[in-house]
Predicted model as a PDB file, atoms N, CA, C, CB and O in Angstrom, pLDDT in the B-factor column:
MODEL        1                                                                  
ATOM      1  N   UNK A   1     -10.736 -12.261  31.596  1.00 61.00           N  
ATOM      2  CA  UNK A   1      -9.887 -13.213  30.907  1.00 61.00           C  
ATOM      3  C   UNK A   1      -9.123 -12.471  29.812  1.00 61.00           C  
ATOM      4  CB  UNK A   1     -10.723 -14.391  30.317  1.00 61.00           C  
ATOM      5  O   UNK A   1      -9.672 -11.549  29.208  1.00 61.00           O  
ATOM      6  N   UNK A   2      -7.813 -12.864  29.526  1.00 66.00           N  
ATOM      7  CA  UNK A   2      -7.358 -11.887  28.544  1.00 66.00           C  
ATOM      8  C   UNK A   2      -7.081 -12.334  27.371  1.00 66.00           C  
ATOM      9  CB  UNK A   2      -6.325 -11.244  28.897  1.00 66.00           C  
ATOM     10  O   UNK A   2      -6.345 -13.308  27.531  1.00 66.00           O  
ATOM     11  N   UNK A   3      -7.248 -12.174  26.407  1.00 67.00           N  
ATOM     12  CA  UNK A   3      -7.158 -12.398  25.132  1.00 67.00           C  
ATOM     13  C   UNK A   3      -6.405 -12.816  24.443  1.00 67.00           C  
ATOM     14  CB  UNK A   3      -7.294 -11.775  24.704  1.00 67.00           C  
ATOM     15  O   UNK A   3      -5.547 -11.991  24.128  1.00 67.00           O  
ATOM     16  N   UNK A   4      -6.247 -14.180  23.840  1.00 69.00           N  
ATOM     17  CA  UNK A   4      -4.830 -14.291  23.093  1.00 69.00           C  
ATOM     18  C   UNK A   4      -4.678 -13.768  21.529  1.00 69.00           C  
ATOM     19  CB  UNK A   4      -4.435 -15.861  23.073  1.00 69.00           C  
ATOM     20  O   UNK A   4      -5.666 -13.477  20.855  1.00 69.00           O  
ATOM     21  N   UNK A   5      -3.493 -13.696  21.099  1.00 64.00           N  
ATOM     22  CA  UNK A   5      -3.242 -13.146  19.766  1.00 64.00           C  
ATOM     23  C   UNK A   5      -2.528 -14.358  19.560  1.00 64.00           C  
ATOM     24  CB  UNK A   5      -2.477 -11.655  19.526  1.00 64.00           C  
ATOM     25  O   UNK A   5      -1.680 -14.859  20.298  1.00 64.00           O  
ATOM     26  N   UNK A   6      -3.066 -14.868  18.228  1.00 65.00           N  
ATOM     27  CA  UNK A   6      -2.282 -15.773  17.313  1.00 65.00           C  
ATOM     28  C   UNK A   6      -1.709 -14.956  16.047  1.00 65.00           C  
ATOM     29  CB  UNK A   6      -3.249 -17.001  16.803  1.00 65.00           C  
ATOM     30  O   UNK A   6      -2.287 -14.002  15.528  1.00 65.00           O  
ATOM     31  N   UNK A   7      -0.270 -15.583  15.575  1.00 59.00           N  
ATOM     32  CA  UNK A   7       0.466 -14.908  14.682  1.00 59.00           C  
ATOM     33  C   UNK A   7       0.491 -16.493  13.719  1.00 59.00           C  
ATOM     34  CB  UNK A   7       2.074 -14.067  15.386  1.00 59.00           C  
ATOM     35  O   UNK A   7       0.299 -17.588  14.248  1.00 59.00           O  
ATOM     36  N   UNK A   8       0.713 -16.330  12.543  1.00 62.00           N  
ATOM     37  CA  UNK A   8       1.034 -17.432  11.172  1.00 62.00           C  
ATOM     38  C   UNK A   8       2.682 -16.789  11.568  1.00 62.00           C  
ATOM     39  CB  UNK A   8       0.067 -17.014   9.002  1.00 62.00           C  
ATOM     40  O   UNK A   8       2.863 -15.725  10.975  1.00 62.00           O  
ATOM     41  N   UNK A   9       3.116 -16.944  11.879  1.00 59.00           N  
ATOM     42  CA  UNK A   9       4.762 -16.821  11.757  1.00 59.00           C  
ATOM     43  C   UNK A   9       5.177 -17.051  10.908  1.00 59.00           C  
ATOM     44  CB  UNK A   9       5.551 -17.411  12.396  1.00 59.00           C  
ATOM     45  O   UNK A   9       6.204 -16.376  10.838  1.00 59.00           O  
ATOM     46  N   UNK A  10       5.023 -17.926   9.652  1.00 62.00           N  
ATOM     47  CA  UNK A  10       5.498 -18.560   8.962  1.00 62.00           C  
ATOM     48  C   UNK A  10       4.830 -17.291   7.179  1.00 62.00           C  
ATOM     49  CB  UNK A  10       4.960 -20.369   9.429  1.00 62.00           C  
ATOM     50  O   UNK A  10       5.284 -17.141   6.045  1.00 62.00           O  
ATOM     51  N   UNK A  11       3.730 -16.764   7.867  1.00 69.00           N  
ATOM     52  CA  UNK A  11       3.234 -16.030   6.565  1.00 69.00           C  
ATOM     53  C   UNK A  11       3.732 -14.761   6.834  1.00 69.00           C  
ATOM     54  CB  UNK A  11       1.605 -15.998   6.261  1.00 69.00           C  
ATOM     55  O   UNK A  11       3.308 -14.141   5.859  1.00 69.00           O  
ATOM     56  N   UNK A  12       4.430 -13.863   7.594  1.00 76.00           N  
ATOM     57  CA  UNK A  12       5.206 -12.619   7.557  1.00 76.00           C  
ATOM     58  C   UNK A  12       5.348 -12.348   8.900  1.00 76.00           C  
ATOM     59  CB  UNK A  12       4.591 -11.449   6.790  1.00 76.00           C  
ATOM     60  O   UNK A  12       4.676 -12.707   9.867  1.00 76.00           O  
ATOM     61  N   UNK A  13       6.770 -11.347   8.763  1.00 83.00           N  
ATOM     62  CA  UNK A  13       7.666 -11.128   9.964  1.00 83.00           C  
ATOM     63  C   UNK A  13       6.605 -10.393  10.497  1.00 83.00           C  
ATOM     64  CB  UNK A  13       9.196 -10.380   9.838  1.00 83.00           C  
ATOM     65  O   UNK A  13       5.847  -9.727   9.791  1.00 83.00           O  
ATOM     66  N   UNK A  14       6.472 -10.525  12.308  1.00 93.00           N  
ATOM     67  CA  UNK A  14       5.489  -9.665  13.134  1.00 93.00           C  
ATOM     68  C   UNK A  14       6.267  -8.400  13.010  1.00 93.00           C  
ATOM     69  CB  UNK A  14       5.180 -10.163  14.785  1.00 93.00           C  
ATOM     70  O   UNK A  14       5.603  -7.374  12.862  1.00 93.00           O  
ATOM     71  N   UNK A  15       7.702  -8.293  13.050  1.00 96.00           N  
ATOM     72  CA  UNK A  15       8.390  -6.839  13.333  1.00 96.00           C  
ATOM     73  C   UNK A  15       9.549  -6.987  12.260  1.00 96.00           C  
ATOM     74  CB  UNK A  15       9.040  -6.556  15.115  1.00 96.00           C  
ATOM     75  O   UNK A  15       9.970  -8.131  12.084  1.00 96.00           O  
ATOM     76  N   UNK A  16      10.017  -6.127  11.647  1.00 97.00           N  
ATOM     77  CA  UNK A  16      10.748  -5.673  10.549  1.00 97.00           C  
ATOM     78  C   UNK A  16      11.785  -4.972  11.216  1.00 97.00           C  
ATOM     79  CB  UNK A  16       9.977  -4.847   9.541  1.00 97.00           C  
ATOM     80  O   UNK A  16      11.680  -4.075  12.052  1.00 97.00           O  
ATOM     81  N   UNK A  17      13.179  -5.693  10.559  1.00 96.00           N  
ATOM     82  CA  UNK A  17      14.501  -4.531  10.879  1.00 96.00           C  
ATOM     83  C   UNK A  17      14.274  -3.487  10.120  1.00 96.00           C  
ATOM     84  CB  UNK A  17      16.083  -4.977  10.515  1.00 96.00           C  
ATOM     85  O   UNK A  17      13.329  -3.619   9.342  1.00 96.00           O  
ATOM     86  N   UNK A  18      15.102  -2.034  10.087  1.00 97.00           N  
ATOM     87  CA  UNK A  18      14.848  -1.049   9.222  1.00 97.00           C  
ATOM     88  C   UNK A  18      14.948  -1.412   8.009  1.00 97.00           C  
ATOM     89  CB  UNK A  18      15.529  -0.065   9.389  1.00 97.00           C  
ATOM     90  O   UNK A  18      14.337  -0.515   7.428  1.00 97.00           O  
ATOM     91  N   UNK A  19      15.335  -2.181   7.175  1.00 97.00           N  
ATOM     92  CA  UNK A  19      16.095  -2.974   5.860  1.00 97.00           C  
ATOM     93  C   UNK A  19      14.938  -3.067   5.473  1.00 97.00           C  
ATOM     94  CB  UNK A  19      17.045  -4.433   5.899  1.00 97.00           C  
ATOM     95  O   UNK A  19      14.384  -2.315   4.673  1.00 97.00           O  
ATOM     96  N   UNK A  20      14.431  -4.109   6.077  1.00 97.00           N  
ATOM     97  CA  UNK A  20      12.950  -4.770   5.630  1.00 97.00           C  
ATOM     98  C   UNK A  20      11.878  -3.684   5.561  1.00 97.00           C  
ATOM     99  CB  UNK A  20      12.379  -5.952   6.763  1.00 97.00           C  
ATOM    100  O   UNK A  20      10.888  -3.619   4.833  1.00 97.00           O  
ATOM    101  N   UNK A  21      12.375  -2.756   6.606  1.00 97.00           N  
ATOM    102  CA  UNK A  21      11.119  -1.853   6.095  1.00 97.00           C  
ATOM    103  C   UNK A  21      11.139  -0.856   5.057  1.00 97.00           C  
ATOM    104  CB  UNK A  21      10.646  -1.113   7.106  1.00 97.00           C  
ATOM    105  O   UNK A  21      10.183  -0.360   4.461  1.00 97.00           O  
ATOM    106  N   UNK A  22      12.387  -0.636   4.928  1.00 97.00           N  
ATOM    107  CA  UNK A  22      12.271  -0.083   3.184  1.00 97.00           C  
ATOM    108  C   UNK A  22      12.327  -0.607   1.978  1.00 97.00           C  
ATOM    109  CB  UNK A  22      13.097   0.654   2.828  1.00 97.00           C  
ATOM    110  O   UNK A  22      12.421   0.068   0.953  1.00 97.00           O  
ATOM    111  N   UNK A  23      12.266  -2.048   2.024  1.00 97.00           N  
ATOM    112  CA  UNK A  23      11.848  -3.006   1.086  1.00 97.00           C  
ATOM    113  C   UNK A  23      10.511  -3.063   0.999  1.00 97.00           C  
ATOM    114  CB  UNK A  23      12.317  -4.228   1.333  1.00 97.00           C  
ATOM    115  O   UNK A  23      10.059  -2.991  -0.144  1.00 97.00           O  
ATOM    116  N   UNK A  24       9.574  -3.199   2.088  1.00 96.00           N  
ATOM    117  CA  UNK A  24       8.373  -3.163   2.287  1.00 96.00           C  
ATOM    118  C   UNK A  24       7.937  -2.141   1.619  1.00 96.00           C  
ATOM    119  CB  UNK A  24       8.059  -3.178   3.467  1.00 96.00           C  
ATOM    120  O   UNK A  24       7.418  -2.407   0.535  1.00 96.00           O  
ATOM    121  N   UNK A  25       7.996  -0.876   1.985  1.00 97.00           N  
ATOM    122  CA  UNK A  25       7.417   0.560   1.572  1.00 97.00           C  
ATOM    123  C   UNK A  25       8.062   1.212   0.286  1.00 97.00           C  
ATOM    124  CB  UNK A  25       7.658   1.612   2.793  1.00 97.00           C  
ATOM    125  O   UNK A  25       7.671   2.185  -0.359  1.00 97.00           O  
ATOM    126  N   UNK A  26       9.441   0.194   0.051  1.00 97.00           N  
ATOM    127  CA  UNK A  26       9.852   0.856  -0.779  1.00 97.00           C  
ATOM    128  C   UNK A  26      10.876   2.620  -1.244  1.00 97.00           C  
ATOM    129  CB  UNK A  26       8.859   0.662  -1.026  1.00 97.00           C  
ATOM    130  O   UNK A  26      11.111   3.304  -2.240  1.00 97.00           O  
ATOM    131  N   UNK A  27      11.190   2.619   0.342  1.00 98.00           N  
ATOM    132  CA  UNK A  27      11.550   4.122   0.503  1.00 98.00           C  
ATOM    133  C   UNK A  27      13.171   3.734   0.828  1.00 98.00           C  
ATOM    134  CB  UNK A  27      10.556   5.102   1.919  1.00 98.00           C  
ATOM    135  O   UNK A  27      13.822   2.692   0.762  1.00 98.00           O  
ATOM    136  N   UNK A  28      13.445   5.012   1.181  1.00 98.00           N  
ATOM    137  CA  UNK A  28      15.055   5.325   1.050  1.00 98.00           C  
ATOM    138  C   UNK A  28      15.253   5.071   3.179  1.00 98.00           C  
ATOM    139  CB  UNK A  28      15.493   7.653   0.100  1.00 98.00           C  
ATOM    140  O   UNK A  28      14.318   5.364   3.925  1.00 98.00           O  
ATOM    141  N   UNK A  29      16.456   4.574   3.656  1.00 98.00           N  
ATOM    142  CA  UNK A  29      16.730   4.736   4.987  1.00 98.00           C  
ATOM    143  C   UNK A  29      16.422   6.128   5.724  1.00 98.00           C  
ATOM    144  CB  UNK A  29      18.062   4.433   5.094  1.00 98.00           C  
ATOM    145  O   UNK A  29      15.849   6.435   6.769  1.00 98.00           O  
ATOM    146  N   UNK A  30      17.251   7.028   4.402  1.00 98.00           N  
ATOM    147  CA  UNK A  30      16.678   8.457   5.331  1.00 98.00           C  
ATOM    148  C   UNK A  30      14.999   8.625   4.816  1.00 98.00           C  
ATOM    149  CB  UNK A  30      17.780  10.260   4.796  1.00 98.00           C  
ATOM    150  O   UNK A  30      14.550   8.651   5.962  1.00 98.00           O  
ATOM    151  N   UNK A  31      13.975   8.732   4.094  1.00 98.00           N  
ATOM    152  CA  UNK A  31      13.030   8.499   4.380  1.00 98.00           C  
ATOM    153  C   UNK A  31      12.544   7.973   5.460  1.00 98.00           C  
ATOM    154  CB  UNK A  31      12.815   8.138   3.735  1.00 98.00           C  
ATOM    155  O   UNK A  31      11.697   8.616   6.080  1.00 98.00           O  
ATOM    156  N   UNK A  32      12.935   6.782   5.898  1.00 98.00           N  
ATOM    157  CA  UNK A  32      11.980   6.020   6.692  1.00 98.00           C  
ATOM    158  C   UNK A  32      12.685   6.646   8.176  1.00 98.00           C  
ATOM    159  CB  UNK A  32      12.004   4.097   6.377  1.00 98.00           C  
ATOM    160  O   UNK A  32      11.929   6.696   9.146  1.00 98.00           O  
ATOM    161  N   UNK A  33      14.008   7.080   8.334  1.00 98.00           N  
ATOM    162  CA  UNK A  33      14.359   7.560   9.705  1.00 98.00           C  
ATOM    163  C   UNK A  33      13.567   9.471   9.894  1.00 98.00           C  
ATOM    164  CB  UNK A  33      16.461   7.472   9.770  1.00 98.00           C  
ATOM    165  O   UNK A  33      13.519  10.140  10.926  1.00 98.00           O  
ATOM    166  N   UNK A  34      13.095   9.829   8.571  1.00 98.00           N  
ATOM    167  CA  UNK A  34      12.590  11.062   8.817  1.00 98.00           C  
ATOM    168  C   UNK A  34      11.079  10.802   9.040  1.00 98.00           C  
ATOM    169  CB  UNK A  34      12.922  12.053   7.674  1.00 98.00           C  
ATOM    170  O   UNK A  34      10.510  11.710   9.645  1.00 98.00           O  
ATOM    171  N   UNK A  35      10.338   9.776   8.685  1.00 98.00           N  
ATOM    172  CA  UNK A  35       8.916   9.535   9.409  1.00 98.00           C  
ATOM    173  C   UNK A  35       8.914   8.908  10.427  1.00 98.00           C  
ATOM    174  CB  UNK A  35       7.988   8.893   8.752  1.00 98.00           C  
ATOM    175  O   UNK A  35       7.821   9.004  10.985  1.00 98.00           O  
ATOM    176  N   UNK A  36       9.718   8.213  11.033  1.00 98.00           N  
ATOM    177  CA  UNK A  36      10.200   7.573  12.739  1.00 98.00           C  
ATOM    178  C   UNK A  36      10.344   9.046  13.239  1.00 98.00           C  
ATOM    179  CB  UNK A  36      12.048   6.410  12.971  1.00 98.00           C  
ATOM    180  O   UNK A  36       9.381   9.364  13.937  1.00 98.00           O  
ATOM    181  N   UNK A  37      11.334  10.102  13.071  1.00 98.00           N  
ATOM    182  CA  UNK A  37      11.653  11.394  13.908  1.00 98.00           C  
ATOM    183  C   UNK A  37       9.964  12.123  13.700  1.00 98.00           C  
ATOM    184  CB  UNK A  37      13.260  12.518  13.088  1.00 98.00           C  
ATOM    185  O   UNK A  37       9.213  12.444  14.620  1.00 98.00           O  
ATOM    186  N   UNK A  38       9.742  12.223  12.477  1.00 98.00           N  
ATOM    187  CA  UNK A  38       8.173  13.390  12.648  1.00 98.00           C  
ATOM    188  C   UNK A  38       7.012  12.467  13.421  1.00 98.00           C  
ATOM    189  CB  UNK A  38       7.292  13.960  10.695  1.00 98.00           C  
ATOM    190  O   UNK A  38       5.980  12.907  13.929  1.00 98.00           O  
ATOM    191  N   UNK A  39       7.500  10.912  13.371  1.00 97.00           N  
ATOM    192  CA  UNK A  39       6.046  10.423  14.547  1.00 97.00           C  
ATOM    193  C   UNK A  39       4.939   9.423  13.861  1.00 97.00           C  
ATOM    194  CB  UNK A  39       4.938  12.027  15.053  1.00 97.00           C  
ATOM    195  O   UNK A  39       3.892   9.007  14.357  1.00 97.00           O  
ATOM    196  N   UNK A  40       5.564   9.139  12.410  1.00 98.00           N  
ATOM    197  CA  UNK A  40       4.224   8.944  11.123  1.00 98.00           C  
ATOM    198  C   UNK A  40       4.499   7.761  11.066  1.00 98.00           C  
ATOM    199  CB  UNK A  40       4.195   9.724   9.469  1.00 98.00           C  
ATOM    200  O   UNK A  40       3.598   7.161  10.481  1.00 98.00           O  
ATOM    201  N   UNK A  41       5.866   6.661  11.605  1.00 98.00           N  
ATOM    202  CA  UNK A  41       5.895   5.530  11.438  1.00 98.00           C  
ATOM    203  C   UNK A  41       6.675   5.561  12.853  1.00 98.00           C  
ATOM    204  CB  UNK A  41       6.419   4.972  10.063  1.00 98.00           C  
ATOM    205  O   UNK A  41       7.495   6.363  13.298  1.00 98.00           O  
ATOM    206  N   UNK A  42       6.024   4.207  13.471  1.00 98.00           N  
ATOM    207  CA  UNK A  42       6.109   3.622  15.017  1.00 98.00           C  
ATOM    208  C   UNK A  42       7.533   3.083  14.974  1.00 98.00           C  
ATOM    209  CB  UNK A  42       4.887   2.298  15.461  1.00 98.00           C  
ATOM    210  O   UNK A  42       8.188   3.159  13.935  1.00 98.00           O  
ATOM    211  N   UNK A  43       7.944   2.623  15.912  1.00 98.00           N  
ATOM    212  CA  UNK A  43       9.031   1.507  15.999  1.00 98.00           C  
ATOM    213  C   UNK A  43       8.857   0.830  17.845  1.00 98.00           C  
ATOM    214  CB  UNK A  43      10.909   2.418  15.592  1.00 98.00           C  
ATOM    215  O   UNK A  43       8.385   1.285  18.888  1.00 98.00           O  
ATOM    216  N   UNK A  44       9.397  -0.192  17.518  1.00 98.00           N  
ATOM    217  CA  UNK A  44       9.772  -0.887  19.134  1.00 98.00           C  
ATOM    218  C   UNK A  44      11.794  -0.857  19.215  1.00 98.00           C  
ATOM    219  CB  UNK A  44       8.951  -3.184  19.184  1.00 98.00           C  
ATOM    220  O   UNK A  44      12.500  -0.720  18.216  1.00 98.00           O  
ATOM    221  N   UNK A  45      12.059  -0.941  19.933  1.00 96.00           N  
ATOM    222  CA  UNK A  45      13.279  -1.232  20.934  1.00 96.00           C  
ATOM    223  C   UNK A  45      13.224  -2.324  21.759  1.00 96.00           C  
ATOM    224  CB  UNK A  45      13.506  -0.187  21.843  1.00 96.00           C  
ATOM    225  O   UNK A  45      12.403  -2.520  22.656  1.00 96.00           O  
ATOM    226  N   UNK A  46      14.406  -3.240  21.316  1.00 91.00           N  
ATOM    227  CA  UNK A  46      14.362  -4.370  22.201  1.00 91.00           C  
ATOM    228  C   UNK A  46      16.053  -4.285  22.523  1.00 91.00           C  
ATOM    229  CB  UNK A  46      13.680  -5.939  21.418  1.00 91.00           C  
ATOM    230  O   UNK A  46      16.854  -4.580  21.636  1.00 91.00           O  
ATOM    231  N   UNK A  47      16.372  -3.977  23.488  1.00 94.00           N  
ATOM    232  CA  UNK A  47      17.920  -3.623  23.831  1.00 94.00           C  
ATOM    233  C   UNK A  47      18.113  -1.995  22.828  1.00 94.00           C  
ATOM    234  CB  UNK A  47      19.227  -5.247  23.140  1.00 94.00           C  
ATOM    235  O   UNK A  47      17.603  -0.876  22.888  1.00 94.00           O  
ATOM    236  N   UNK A  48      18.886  -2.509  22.171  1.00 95.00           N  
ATOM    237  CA  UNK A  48      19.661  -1.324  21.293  1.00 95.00           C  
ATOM    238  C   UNK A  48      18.906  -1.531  19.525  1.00 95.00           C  
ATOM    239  CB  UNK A  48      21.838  -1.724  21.323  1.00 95.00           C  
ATOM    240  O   UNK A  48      18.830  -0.580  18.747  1.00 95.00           O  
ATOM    241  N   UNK A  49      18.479  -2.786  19.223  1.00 96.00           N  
ATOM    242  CA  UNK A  49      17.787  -2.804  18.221  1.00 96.00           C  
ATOM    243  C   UNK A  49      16.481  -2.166  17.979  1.00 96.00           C  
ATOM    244  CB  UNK A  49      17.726  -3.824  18.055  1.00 96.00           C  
ATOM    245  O   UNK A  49      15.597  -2.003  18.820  1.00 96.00           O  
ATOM    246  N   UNK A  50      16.450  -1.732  16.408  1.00 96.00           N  
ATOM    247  CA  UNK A  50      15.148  -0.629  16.369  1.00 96.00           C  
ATOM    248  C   UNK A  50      14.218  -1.691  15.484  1.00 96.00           C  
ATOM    249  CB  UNK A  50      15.505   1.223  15.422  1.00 96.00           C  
ATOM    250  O   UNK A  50      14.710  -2.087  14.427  1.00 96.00           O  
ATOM    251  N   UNK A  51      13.564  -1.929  15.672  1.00 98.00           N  
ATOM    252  CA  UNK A  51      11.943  -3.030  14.838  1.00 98.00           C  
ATOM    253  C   UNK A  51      10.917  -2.067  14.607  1.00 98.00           C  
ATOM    254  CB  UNK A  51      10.961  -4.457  16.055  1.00 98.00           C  
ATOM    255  O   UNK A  51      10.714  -1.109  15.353  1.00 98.00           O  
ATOM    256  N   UNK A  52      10.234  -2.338  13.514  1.00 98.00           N  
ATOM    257  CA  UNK A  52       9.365  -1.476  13.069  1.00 98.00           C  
ATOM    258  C   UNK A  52       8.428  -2.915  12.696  1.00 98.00           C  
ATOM    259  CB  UNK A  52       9.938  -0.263  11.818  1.00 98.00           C  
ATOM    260  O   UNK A  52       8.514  -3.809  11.854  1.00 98.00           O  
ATOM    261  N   UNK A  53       7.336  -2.522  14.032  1.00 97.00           N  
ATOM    262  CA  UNK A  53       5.957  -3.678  14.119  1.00 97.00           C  
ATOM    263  C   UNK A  53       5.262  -3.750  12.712  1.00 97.00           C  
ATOM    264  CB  UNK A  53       4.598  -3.130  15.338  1.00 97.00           C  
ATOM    265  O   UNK A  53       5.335  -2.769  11.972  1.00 97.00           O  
ATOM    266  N   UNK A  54       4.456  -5.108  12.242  1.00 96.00           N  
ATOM    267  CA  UNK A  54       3.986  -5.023  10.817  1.00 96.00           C  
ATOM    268  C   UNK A  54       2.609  -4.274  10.699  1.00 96.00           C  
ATOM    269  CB  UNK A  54       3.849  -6.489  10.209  1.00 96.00           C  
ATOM    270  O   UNK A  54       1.872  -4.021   9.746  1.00 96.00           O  
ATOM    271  N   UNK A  55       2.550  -3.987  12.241  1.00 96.00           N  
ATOM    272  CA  UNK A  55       1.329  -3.097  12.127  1.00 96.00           C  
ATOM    273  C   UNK A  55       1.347  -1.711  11.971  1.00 96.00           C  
ATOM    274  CB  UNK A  55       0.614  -3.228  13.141  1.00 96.00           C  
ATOM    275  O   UNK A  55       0.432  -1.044  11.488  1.00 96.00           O  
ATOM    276  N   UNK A  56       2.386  -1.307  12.382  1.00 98.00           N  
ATOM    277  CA  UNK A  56       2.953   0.233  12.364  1.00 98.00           C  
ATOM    278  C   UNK A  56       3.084   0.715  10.519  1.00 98.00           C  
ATOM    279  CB  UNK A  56       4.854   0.239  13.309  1.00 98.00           C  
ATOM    280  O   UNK A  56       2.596   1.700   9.965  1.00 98.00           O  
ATOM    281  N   UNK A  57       3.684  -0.085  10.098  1.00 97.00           N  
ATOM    282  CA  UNK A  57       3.442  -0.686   8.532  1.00 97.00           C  
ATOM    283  C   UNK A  57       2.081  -0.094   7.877  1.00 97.00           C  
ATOM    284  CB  UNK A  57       3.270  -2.497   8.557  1.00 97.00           C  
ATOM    285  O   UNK A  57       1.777   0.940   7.283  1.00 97.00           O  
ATOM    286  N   UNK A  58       1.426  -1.267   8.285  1.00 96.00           N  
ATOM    287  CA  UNK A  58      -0.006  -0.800   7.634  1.00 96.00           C  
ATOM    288  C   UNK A  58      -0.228   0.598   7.978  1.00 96.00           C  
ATOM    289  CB  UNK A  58      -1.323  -1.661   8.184  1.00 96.00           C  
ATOM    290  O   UNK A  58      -0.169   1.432   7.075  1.00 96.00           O  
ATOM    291  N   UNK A  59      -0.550   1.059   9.533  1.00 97.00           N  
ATOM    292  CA  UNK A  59      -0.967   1.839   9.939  1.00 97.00           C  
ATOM    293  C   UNK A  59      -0.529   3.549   8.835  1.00 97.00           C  
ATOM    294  CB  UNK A  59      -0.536   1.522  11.382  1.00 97.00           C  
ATOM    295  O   UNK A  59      -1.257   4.457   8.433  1.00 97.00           O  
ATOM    296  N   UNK A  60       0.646   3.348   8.728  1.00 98.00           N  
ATOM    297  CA  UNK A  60       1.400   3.978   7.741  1.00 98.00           C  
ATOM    298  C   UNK A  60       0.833   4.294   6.580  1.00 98.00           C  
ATOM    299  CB  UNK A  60       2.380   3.329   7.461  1.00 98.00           C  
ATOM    300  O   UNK A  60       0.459   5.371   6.115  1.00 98.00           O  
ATOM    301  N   UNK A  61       0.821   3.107   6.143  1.00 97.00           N  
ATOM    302  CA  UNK A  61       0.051   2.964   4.291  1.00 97.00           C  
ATOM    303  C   UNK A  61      -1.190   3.378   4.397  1.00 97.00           C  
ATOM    304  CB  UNK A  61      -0.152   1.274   3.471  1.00 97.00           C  
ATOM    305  O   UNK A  61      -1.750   3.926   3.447  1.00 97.00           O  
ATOM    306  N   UNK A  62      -1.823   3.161   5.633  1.00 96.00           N  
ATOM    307  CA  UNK A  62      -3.262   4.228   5.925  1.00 96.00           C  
ATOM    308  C   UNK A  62      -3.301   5.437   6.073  1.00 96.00           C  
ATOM    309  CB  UNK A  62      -3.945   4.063   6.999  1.00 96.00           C  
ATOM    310  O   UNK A  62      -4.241   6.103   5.640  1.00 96.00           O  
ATOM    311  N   UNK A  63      -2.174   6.011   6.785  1.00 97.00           N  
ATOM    312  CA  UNK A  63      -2.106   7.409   6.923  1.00 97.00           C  
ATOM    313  C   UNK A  63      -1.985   7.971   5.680  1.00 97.00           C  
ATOM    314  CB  UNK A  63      -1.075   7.839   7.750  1.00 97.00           C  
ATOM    315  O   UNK A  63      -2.613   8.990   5.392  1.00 97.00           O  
ATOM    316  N   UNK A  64      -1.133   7.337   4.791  1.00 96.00           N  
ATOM    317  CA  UNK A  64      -0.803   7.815   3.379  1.00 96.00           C  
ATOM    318  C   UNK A  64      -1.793   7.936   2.737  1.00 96.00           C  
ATOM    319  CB  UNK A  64      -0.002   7.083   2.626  1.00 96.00           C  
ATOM    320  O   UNK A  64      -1.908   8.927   2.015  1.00 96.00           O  
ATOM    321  N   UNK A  65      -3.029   6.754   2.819  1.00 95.00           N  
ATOM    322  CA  UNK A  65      -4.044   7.155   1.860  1.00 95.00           C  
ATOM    323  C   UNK A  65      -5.081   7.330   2.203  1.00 95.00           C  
ATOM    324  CB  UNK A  65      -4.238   6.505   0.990  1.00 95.00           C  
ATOM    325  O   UNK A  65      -6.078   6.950   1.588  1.00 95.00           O  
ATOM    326  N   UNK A  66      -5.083   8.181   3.668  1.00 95.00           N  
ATOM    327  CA  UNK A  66      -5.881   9.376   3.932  1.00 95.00           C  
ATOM    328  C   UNK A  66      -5.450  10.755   3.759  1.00 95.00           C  
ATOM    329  CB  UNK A  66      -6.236   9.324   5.117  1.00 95.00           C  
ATOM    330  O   UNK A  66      -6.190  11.718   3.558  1.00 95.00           O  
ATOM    331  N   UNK A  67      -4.310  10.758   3.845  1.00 94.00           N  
ATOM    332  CA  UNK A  67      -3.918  11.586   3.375  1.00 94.00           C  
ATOM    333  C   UNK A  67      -3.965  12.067   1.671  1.00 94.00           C  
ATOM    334  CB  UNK A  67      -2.979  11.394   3.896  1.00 94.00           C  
ATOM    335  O   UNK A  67      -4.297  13.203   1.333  1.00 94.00           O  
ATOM    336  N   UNK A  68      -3.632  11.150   0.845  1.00 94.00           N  
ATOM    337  CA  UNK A  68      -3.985  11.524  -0.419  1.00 94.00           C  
ATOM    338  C   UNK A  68      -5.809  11.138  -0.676  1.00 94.00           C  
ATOM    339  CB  UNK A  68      -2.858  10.656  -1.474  1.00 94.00           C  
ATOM    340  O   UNK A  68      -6.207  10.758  -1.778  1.00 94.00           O  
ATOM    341  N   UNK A  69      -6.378  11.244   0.046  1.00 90.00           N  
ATOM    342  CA  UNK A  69      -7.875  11.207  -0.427  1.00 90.00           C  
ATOM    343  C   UNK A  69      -8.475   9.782  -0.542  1.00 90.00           C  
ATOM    344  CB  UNK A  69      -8.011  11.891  -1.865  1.00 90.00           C  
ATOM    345  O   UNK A  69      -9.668   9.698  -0.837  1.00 90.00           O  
ATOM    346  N   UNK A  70      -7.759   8.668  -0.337  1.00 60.00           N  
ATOM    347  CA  UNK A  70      -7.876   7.380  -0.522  1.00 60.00           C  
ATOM    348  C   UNK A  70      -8.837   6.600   0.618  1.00 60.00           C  
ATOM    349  CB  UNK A  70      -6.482   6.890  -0.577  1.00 60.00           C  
ATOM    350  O   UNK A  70      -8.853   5.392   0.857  1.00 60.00           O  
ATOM    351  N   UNK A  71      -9.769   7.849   1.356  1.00 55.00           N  
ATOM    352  CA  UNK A  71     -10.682   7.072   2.134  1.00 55.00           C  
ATOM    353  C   UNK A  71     -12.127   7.646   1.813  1.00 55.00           C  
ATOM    354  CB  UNK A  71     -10.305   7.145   3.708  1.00 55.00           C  
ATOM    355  O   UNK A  71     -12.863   8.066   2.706  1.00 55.00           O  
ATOM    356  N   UNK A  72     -12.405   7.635   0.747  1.00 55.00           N  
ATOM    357  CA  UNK A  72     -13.403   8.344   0.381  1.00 55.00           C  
ATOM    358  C   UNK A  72     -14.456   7.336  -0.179  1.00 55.00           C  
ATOM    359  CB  UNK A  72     -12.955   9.393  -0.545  1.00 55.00           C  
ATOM    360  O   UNK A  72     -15.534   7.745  -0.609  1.00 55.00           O  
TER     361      UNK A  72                                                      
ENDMDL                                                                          
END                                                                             
């Protein structure tokens, strides 16, 4: 049987245009297009549009603070 996923739609976007995601993180466009090229933040494609999932997000802010020592 396969599993459903429920989303609150209404409590935050499942996928982020690039805009939103440097509002989110707080970074610059070329920032966020130079961790999409090195691999450190995900994105989806739906036609020609680029979305950056809210999980790719987190996943991110985790890498960051394993990287600075923040899983200790």
């Amino acid at each position: 049987m396969a599993a459903t996923v429920e989303f609150d739609l209404a409590a935050e976007p499942v996928l982020y245009r690039i805009e939103g995601a440097m509002k989110v993180l707080n970074l610059s466009r070329t920032v966020i297009y130079e961790q999409i090229r090195a691999g450190r933040l995900r994105t989806v494609t739906q036609g020609r549009a680029r979305r950056v999932p809210v999980s790719a997000i987190r996943e991110y802010v985790a890498l960051l603070e394993r990287e600075a020592g923040g899983d200790r």
